[in-house]
matplotlib code that plots the C-alpha trace (Angstrom):
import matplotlib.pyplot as plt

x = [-63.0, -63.2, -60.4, -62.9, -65.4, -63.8, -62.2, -65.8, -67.0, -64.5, -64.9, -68.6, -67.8, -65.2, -67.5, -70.4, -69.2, -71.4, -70.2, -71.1, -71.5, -70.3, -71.0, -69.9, -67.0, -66.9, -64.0, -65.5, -65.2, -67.6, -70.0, -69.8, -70.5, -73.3, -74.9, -75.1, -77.1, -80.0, -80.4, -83.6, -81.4, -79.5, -82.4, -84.2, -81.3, -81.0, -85.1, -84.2, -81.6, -84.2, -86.9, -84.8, -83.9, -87.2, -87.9, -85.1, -85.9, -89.7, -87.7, -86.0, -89.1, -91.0, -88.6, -90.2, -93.3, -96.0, -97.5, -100.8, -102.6, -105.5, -108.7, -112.2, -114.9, -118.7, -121.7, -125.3, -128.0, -131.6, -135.6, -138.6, -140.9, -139.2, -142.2, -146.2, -148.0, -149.9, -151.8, -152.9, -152.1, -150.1, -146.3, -143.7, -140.9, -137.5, -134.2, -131.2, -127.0, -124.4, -120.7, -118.3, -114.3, -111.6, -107.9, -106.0, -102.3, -102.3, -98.9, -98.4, -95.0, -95.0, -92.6, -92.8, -92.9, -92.0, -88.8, -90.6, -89.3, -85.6, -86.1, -87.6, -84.6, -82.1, -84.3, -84.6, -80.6, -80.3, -82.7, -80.2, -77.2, -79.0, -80.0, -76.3, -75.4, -77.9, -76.6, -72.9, -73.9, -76.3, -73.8, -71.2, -73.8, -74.3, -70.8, -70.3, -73.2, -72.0, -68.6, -69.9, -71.7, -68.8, -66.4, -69.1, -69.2, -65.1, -64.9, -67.4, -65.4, -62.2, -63.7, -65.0, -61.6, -60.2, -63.0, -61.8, -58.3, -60.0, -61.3, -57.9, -56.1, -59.1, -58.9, -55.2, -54.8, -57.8, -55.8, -52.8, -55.4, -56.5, -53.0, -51.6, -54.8, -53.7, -50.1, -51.8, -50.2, -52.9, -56.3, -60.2, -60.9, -57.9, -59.5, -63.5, -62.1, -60.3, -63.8, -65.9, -63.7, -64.0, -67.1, -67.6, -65.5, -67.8, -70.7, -68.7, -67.8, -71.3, -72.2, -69.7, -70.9, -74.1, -73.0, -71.3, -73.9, -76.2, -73.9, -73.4, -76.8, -76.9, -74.4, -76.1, -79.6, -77.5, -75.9, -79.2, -78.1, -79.5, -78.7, -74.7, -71.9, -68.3, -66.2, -62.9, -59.8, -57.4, -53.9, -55.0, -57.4, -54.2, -52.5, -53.2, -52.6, -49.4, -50.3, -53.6, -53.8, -57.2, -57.3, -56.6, -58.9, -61.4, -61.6, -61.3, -64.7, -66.3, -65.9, -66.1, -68.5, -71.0, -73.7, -72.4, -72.4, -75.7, -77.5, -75.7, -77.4, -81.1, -80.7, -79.6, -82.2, -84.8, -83.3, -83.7, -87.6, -88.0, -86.7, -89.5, -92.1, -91.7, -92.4, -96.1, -96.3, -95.2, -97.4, -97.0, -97.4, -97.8, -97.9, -100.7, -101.6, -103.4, -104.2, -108.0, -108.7, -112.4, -114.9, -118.4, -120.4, -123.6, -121.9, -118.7, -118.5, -115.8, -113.6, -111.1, -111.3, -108.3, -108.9, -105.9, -105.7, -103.0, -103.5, -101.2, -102.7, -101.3, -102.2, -101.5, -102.8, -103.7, -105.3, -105.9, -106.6, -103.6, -102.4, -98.9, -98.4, -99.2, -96.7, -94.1, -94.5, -94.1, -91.2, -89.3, -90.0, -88.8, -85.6, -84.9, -84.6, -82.9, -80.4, -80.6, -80.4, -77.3, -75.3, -76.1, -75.3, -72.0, -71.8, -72.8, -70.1, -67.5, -68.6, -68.6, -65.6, -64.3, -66.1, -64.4, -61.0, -61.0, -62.5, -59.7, -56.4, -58.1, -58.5, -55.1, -53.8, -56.0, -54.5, -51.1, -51.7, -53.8, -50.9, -48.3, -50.7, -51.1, -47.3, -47.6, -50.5, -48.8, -45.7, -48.0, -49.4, -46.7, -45.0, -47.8, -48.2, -44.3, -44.9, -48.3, -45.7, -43.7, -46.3, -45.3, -48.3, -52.5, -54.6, -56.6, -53.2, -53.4, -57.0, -56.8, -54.0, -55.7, -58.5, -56.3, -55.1, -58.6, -59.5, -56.6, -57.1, -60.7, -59.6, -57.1, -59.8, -61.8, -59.9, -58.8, -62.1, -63.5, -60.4, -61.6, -65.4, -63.8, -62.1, -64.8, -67.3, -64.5, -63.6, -67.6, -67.9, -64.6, -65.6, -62.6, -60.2, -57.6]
y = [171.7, 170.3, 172.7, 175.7, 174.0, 173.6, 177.3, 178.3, 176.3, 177.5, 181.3, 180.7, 179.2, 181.7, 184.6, 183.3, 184.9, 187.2, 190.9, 192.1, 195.4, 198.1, 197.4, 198.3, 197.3, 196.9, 196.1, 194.0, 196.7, 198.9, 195.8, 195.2, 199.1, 199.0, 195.9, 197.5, 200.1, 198.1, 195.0, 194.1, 192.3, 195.6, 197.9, 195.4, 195.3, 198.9, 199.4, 197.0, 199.0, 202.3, 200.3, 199.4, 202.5, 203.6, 200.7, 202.0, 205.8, 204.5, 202.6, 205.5, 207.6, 205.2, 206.7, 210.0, 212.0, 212.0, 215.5, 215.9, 219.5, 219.7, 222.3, 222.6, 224.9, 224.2, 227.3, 225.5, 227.1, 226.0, 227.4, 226.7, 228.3, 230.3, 231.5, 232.2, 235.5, 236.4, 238.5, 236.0, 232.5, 231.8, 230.6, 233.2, 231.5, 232.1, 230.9, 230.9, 230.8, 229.4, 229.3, 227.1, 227.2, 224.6, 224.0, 221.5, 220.5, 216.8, 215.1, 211.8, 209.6, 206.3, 205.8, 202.1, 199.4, 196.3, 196.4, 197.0, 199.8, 198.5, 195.1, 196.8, 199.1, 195.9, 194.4, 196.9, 197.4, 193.7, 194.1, 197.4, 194.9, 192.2, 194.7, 195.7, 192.4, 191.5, 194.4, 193.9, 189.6, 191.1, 193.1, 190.0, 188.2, 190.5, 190.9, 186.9, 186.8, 189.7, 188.2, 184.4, 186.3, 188.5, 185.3, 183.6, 186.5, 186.7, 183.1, 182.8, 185.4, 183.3, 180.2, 182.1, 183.3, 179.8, 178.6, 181.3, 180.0, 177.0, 177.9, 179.3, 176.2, 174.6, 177.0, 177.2, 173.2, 173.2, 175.8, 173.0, 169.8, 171.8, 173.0, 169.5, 168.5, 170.6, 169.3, 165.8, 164.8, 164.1, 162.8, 164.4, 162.6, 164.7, 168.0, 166.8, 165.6, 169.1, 170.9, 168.5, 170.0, 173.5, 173.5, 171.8, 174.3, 177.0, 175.6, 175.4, 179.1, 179.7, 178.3, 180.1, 183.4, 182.5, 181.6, 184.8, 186.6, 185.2, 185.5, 189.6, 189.9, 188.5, 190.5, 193.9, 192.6, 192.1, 195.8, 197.7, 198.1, 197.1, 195.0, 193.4, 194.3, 192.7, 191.6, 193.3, 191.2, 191.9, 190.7, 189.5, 186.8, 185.5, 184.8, 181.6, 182.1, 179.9, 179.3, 179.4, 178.0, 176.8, 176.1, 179.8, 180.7, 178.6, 179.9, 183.1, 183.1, 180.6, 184.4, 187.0, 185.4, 187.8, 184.9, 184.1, 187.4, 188.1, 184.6, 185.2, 188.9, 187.8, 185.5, 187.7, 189.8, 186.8, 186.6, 190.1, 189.9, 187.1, 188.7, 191.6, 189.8, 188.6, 192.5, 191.8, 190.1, 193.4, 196.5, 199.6, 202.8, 206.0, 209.8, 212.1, 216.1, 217.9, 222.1, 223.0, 226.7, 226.6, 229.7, 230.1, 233.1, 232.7, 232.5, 234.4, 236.1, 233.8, 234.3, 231.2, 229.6, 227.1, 223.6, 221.3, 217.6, 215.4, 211.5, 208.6, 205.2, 201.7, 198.9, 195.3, 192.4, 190.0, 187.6, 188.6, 185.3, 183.8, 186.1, 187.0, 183.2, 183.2, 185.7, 184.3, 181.2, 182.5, 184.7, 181.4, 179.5, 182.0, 182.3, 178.6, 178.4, 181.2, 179.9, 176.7, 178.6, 180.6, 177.3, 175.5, 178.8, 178.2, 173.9, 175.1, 177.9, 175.5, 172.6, 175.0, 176.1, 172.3, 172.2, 175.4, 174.6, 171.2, 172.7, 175.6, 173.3, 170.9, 173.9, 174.9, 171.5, 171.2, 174.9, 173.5, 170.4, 172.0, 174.3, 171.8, 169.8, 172.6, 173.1, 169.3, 169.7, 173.2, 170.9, 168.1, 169.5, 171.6, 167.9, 166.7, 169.1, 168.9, 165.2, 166.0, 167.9, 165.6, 162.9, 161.0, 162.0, 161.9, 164.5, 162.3, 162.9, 166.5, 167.2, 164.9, 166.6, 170.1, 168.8, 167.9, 171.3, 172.7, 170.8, 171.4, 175.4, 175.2, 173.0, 175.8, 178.8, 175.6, 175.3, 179.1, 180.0, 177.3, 178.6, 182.0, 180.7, 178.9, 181.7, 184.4, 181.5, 181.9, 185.1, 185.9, 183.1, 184.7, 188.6, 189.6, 189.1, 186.8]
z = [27.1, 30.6, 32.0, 30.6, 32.6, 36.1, 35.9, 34.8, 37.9, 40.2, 39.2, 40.2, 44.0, 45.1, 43.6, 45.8, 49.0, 50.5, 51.0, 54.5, 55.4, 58.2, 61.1, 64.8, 67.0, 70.5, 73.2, 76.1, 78.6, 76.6, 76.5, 79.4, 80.7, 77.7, 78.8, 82.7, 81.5, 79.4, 81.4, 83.4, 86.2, 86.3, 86.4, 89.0, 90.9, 91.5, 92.4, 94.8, 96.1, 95.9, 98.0, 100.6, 100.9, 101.9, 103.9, 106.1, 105.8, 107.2, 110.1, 111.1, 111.4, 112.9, 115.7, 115.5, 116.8, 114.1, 113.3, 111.2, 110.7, 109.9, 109.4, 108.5, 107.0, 107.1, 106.2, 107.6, 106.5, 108.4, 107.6, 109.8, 112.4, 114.5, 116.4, 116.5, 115.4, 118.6, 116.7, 113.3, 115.2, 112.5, 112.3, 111.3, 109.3, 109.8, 108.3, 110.3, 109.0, 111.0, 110.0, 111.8, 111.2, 113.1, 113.0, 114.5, 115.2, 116.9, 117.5, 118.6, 119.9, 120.7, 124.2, 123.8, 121.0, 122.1, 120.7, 116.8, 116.3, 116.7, 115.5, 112.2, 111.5, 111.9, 109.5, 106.9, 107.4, 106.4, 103.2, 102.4, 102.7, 100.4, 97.8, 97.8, 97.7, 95.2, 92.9, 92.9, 92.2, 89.0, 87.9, 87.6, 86.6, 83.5, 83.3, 82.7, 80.2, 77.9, 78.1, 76.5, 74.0, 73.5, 72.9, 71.8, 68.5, 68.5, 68.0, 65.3, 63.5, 63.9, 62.6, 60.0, 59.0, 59.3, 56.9, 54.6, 54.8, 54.3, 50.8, 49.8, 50.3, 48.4, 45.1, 45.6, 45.3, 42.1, 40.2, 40.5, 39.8, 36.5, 35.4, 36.1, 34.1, 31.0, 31.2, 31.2, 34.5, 36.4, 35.9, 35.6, 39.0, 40.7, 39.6, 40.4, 43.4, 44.1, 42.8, 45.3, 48.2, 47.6, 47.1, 50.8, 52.4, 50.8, 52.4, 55.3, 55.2, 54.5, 57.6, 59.5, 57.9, 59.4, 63.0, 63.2, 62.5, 64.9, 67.6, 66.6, 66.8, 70.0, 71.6, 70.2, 71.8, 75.0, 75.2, 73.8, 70.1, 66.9, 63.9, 64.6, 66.9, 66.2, 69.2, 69.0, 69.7, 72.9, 73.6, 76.6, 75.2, 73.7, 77.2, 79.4, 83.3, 84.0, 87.6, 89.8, 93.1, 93.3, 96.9, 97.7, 95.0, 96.7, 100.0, 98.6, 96.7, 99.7, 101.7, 99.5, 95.8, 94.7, 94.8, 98.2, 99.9, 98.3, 99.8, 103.1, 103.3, 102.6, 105.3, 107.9, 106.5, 107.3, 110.6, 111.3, 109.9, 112.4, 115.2, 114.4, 113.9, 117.9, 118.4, 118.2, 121.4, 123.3, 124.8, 123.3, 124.9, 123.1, 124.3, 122.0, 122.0, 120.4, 119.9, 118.6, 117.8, 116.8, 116.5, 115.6, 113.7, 115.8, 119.3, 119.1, 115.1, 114.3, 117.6, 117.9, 120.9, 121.9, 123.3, 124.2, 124.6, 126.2, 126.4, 127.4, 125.9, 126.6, 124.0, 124.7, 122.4, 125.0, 121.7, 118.1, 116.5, 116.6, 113.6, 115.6, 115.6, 112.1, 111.1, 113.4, 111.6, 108.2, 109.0, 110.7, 107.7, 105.7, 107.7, 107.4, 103.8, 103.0, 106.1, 104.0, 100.3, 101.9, 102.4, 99.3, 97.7, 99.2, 98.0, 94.6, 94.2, 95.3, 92.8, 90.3, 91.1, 90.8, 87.1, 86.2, 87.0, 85.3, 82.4, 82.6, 83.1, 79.7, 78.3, 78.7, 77.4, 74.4, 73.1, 73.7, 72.0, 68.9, 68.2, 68.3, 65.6, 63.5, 63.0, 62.2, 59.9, 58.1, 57.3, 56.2, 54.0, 52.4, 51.8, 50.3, 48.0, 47.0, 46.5, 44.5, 42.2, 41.6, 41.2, 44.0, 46.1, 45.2, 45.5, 48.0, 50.3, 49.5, 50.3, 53.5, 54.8, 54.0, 55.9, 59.3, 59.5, 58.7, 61.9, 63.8, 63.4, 64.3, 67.1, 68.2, 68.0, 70.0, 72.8, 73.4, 73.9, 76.2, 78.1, 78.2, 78.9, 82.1, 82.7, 83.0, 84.9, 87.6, 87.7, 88.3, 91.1, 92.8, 92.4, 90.8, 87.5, 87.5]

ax = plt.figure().add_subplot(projection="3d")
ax.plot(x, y, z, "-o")
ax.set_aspect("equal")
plt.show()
């Protein structure tokens, strides 16, 4: 009766797994491209690039004449006494229409600045440079963040299939407990045992089912799609880079990081803004004109007469409150820490750099060691459960020796991912792939 009762129990565990459904596959290169196109960083990053744009177009014109044209209509309509009736002595009323029409064409050019003028186009070149800057450091940035979640959804799926291996190994050794059972080899405890195990590396499957799909669902919010998205495998997530010279690697990304070359471009950008803002202690001198065509219906029936103006005006803030100094001292302020954001830009790239590396080379050594113990573990176990045959073995050997290759699988899915991880952190800090 008991061996009913453990198959009956068993059919029950392996018939609990859930059936998933269809969903979509994606390579990291279309994850990547997808993720460009949805994200906020992206989208800001390529405003930025739009306003500073303008900032420069508006520089650039500040170079050139203003022209303004303008014109005006007006009907005015009067009643009162116009004069008295010799006659009666009393007023005679009279109402009176008078129509009025003006154009204008005024243009305006300023010969001097103080140095604005130039000192505002440098400027708005540098905030062009930084929103470059800024855009190609977003899009690594975006890059780096769909690529964890990417890994982050390809290793769940690995553990999971390791956890399903897992539960194999687990039915496959309770199928022996209960026919051993039958032949009256082994004992009840070797088959509750063997039920007991399974039954934990369901749950464990179970919550690998449930990791993976979180981390799917993740990676879909990241690239703009909903419900799941499975990471597709590469060969290339298989390979580990032999040799990296990290010093070369270093100065490498000290000149030419994303993150770097974006904090060095807002502060020459601050430097540039600094340097304007001294502008405002400077005369300006500017050249105006203007044409008037103007005509009347009382006085000439509308007949446009011209007018022209011509003026040359000098304007020099001797004080204004101290407001220049103000924004003198804001702008030098400014300048100072983004001088002082630019270089610890610089310290933190290269301690990262220091963190990524270590992690990387451990990384490397942990996949070499985990594969070398599951070859032990695979051969492990396959003695054990030779000896468990022949009755020279427990099932406690078994099911312990199941479990160290359990672990030493996870530890190699572990181990090639963290790699990866360390891999992408430095490829974003560098600007480049490895």
């Amino acid at each position: 009766m008991l061996p009913r009762t453990l198959v009956a129990l068993a059919a029950c565990v392996a018939f609990a797994a859930p059936v998933g459904a269809q969903e979509r596959t994606v390579s990291l290169a279309d994850a990547i491209r997808l993720a460009e196109q949805v994200q906020p960083s992206i989208v800001r990053a390529n405003a930025d690039i739009t306003n500073a744009g303008a900032q420069k177009r508006t520089a650039i014109g500040a170079f050139l004449p203003s022209l303004t044209a303008s014109t005006t209509g007006s009907q005015t309509f009067s009643e009162g006494v116009d004069r008295i009736d010799p006659n009666t002595g009393l007023p005679q009323a009279s109402n009176s229409t008078t129509g009025n029409v003006n154009f204008r064409l005024s243009a305006g050019v300023d010969l001097f600045a103080g140095f604005r003028r130039t000192a505002d186009l440098k400027a708005a070149n540098a905030q062009r440079d930084a929103a470059e800057a800024g855009w190609v450091d977003a899009r690594y940035q975006v890059a780096l963040q769909t690529t964890q979640e990417f890994l982050a959804a390809l290793a769940a799926a690995e553990l999971r299939k390791v956890r399903q291996a897992s539960v194999a190994r687990a039915e496959e050794q309770l199928n022996i407990s209960i026919a051993k059972l039958r032949s009256g080899s082994a004992t009840r405890s070797d088959s509750l045992r063997s039920l007991v195990t399974l039954g934990n590396t369901r749950l464990q499957l179970v919550t690998a089912g449930t990791q993976q799909a979180t981390a799917e669902a993740n990676l879909a919010r990241l690239i703009g799609v909903e419900g799941r998205v499975a990471a597709q495998d590469e060969p290339a997530f298989h390979n580990v880079v032999t040799a990296i010279d990290q010093d070369a690697l270093r100065l490498e990304a000290l000149g030419q990081s994303p993150r770097v070359q974006s904090a060095e471009a807002d502060a020459q950008a601050s430097r540039a803004s600094y340097s304007a803002s001294k502008a405002a202690y400077w005369p300006t001198l500017r050249l105006a004109g203007s044409f008037t065509y103007s005509g009347n219906s009382r006085v000439n029936d509308y007949e446009l007469f011209q007018s022209r103006q011509a003026s040359l005006s000098l304007n020099w803030p001797l004080f204004n409150g101290f407001t220049r100094e103000r924004n003198i001292a804001q702008q030098a302020g400014a300048m100072d820490v983004a001088e002082a954001t630019a270089n610890d830009t610089r310290r933190q790239v290269s301690a990262a750099l220091t963190q990524r590396f270590a992690e990387l080379d451990a990384a490397a050594l942990r996949i070499e060691i985990s594969q070398t113990s599951v070859v032990a573990a695979e051969e492990d176990l396959r003695v054990q459960q030779e000896r468990y045959r022949l009755g020279a073995a427990t099932v406690f050997d078994v099911l312990t020796s199941q479990e160290a290759l359990t672990q030493a699988e996870v530890d190699v899915v572990n181990a090639r991912f963290d790699y990866l991880r360390a891999k992408a952190q430095i490829e974003a800090l560098i600007g480049r792939t490895l």
